[in-house]
N, C-alpha and C positions, 0 to 999 in steps of 0.2 A: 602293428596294432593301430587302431585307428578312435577317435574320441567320436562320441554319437548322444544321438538326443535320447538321455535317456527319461522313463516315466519317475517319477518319485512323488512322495507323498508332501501333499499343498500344508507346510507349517501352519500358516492362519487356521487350517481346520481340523488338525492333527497334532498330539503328541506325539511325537516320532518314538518317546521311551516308550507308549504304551501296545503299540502295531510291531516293533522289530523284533525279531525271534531269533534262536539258534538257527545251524544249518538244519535240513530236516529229520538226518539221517542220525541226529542225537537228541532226539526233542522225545520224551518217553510220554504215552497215552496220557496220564496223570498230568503232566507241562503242555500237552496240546489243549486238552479241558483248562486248563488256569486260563494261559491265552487266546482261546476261546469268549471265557468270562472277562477279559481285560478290557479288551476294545470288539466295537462291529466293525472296526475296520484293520484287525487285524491282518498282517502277513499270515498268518496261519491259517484263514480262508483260503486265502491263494495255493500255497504252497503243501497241506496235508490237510484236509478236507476229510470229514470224520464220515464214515459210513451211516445211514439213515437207514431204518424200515423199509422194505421193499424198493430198494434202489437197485439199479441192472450194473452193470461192470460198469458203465461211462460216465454215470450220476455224480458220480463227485467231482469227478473232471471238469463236468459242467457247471456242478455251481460255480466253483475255480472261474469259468471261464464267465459265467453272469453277474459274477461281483467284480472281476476287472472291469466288464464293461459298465457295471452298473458306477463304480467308485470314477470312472475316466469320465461319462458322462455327468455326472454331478461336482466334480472339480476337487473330489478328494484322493484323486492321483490328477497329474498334470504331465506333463510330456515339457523339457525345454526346445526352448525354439531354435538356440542354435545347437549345435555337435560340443560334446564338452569332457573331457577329464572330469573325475570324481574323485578326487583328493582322499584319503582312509588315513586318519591314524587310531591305535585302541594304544591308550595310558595302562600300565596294569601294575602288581605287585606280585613281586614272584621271590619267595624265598628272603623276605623281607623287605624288599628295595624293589623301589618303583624303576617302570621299565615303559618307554615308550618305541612302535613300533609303526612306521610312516610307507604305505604304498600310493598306487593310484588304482583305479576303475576305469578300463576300457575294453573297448570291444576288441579279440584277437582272433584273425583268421585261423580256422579248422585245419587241422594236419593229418593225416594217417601218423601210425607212430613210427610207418618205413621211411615216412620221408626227413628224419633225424631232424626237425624243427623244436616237436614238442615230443619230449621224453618222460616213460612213465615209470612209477616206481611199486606199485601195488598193482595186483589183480582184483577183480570185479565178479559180481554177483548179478546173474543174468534177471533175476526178479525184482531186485531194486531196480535197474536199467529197465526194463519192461514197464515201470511205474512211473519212473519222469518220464520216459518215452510218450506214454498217454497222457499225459499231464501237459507235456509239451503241443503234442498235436492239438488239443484242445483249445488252448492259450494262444499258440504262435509268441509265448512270451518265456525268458531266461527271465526266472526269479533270482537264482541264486549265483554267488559267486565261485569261481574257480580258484584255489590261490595257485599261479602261476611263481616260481623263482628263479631268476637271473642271476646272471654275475656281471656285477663292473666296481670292478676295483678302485676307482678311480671317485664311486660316488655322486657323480655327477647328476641324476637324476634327481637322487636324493637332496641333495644340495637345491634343486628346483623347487620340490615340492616345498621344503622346510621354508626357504625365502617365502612363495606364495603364502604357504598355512601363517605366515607371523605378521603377514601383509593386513590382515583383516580376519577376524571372528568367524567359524565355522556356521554354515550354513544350516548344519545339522549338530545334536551335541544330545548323548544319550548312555546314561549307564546300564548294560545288559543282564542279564541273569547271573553271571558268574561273577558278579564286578566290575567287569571291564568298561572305562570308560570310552566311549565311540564318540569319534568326533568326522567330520566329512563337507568338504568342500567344493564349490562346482566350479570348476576351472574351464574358462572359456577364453580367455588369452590365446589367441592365433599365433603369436612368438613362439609363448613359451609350450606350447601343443609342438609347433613345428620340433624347436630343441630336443625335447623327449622322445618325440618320434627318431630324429636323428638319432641318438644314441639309442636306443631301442631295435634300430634298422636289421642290426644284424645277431639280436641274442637270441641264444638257442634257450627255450623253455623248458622247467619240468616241472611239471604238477607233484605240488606238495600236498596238497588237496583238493578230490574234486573229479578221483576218475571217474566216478559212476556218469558225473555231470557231463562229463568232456565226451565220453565216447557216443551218450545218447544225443548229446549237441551231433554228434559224427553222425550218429544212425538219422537221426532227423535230416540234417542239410544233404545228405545223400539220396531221404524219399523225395524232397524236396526240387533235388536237382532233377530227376528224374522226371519231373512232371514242369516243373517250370524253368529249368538249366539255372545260372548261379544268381544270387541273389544277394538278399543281406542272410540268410540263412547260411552263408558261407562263414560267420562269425558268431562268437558265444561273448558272453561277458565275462573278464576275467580280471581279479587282481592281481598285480604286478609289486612283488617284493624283491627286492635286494637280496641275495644269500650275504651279502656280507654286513648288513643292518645288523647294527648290534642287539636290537630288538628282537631277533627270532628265535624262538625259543624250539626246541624239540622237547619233549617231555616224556621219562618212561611209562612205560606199560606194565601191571606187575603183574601175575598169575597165582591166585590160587589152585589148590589141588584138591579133589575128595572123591570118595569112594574108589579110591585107587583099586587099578585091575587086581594086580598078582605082588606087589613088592610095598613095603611101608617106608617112612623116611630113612629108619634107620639101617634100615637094608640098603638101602640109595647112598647112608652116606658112608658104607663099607665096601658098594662096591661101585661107586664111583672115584676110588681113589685108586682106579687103573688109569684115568687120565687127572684125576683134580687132586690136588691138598686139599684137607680138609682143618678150617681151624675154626673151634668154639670161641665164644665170645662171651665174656662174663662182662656187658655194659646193660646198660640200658637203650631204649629204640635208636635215640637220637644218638648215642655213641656209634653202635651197631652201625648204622645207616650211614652215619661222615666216613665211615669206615669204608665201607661200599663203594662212595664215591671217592676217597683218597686213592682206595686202590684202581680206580678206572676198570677199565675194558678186561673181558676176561673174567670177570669175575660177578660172582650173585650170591646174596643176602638168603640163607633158608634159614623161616622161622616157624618152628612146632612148639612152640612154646618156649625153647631153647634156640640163640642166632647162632648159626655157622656160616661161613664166607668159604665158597667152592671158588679156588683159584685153577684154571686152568692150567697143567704143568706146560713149563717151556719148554721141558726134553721132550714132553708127548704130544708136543700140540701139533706137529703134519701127522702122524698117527691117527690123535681123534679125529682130525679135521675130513680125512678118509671115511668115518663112518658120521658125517655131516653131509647130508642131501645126497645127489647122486651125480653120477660123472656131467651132467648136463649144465652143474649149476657152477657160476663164477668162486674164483677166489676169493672175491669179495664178499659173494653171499655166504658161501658158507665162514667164513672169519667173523661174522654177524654174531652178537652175542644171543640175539632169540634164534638164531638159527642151531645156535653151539644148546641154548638150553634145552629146546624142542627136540632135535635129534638123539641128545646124547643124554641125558638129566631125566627129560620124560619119556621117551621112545628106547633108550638101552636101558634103562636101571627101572624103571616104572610102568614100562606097559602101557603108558600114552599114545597112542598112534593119530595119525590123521585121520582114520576111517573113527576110532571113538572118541577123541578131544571133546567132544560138545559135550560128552558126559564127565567130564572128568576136570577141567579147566575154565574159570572165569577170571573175569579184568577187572581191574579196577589202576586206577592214575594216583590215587591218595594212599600215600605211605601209611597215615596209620589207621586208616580202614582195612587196610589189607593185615595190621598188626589185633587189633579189634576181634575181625571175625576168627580170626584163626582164634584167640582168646575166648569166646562167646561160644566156641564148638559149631559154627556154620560151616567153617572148612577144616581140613585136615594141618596144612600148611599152606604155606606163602613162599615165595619165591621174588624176592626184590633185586629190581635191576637196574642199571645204568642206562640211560637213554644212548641210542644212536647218534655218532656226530655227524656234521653236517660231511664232511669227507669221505666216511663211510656209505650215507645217503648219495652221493656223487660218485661212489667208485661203481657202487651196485645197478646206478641208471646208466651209466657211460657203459657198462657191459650187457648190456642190455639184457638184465635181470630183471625179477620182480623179490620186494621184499618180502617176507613174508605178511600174514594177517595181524593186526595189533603192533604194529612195527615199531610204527611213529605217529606221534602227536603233537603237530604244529599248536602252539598256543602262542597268544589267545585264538579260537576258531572264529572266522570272519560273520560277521550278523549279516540276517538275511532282513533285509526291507527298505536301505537307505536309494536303493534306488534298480529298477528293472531297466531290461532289454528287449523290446518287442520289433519280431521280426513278419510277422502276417496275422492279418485280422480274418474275420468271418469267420461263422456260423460249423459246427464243430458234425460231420455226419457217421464217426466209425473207424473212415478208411484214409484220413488225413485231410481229404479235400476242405477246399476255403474257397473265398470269392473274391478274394483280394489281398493285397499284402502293405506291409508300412511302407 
């Protein structure tokens, strides 16, 4: 990876709290309009750009692309002069207790995922990819961050940044939508750039989040090369975490159920006990729930109004684990607790399949929303889970698996606006072309 000039927004003419957005791909219609009304110079021009009246398919890409230029021209983006690290920490609270979590921002060269550099853990949706793709053409510019994760045990990175960050006040300092406070430094020290790079020289990446971002970065420096051979289009912006920052959180995913096909709970929880024990719970949420998490892995929270804890048996577990995915998929994956619920909970006992999930199954990250609606009769039940560890997220990329959908959720999610990547300039015609590049 290498440190570069990036664009970011000129403080003297900007509140940075009032332009910086979520990623885009969590920002719902309703949060695009707030941000919208927040600032004219929000990230949210840039980055999801709202359909107009008689606009053609390319119209919003361009405003996109006449408000960067318009904001670069009048000094409310700036470009630095030298190549620089971007320092990121987000402060946050989680489960009561404050939690702080320290990377950097640089640019890292594009990989195919054969050449075992950068490893991926989630599949992709070719319509979201199709939408940065044109977004990107338009631009020549990476708004948003990739969170890349490392390993080095040893911390040594970490130990840089932390020195620098306590050296002097954050250049930028911004509490987001969720809480979180964002703070962000611009590191231009030629030492300690070189050090980082050093120890960085040889780590293999995986994206924790960001493949939509990653691969269309791929499909772009590809049209790219094509027409102009390598460039700076050979590199994406990406954030760089420690997997062993005590800061990184994974978060579960929990699943409601309704209008189930052919079977009801209580059928599920008679004839899911060919591979699970089944044990009721006379607590309340918060018992119920430590309960969940004491017992770890293997196990899940159903609530119909009534908590039962489905334990996976130990005598049956190579058994079910047989009717978990298909002979193609790793030991790792299938040993996955959404994978063990999906296959065997939803798809053997419920009539859940892949081909009708969308009807059948939504998400939600908050325990007692997920306790709530089942309550209120929005859904049938709830299905509460333990999040995936970080060991399990590595055993499933090093086989080179993909997790399932709703897997994993890195918290906090990185903000988009502290600072862009732009890789070519000019005039936007359809079919990629430009008249020049950064």
């Amino acid at each position: 990876m290498q440190p570069f000039r990036g664009i970011r927004y000129d403080p003297a003419k900007v509140n940075i709290g009032d332009v910086i957005t979520p990623p885009y791909d969590i920002i719902s219609p309703e949060q695009r309009d707030a941000f919208y009304e927040k600032s004219p110079y929000s990230a949210i021009r840039l980055i999801l750009n709202r359909d107009e009246p008689g606009d053609t398919w390319v119209e919003k890409y361009e405003r996109s692309r006449r408000a960067l230029e318009e904001w670069l021209s009048t000094g409310v983006l700036i470009q630095d002069e030298k190549p620089a690290f971007y320092v990121y920490e987000q402060e946050f609270t989680w489960d009561g207790k404050r939690h702080s979590r320290m990377g950097f921002v640089g640019r890292g060269r594009l990989y195919e995922y054969e050449e075992g550099v950068v490893v991926p853990h989630e599949r992709t949706l070719s319509r979201a990819k199709e939408d940065r793709l044109n977004l990107l053409r338009a631009t020549g510019t990476h708004f948003g961050l990739i969170f890349m994760l490392y390993n080095d045990e040893s911390l040594t990175v970490d130990g840089v940044l932390k020195e620098f960050a306590s050296s002097r006040g954050p250049d930028y300092e911004a509490v987001d939508v969720f809480g979180v406070t964002n703070r962000v430094w611009v590191l231009q020290d030629e030492p300690l750039i070189e050090e980082i790079r050093g120890v960085m020289a040889d780590k293999k990446l995986y994206i924790a989040d960001g493949h939509h971002r990653y691969e269309t970065s791929l499909a772009y420096r590809n049209e790219m090369r094509e027409k102009h051979g390598e460039g700076p289009w050979d590199y994406t912006m990406m954030m760089f975490v420690n997997m062993k920052n005590p800061g990184l959180f994974i978060l579960p995913t929990h699943r409601w159920v309704y209008n189930l096909p052919y079977a009801d709970i209580d059928i599920m929880l008679d004839e899911c006990m060919e591979f699970f024990e089944v044990h009721p719970l006379d607590m309340d949420h918060d018992g119920a729930y430590a309960e969940l998490v004491k017992r770890g892995k293997h196990n899940f929270l159903v609530y119909d109004a009534r908590y039962h804890i489905l334990h996976l048996r130990d005598d049956k577990k190579d058994e079910a684990l047989e009717h978990v995915g298909g002979p193609e998929r790793s030991r790792a994956w299938k040993e996955l607790d959404v994978s063990i619920l999906h296959s065997l909970l939803f798809e053997r006992y419920l009539g859940i399949t892949q081909e009708n999930i969308q009807d059948h199954v939504k998400y939600t990250r908050d325990r007692h929303e997920a306790i709530k609606k089942v309550d209120d009769g929005t859904y049938e039940a709830a299905f509460l889970m333990n999040p995936p560890t970080m060991d399990e997220f590595l055993a499933v990329a090093s086989a080179g698996d993909r997790m399932p959908q709703k897997s994993t959720y890195f918290y906090p999610k990185l903000v988009t606006g502290f600072v862009f990547y732009r890789v070519y300039e000019g005039p936007f015609d359809g079919n990629g072309e430009r008249t020049g590049h950064a």
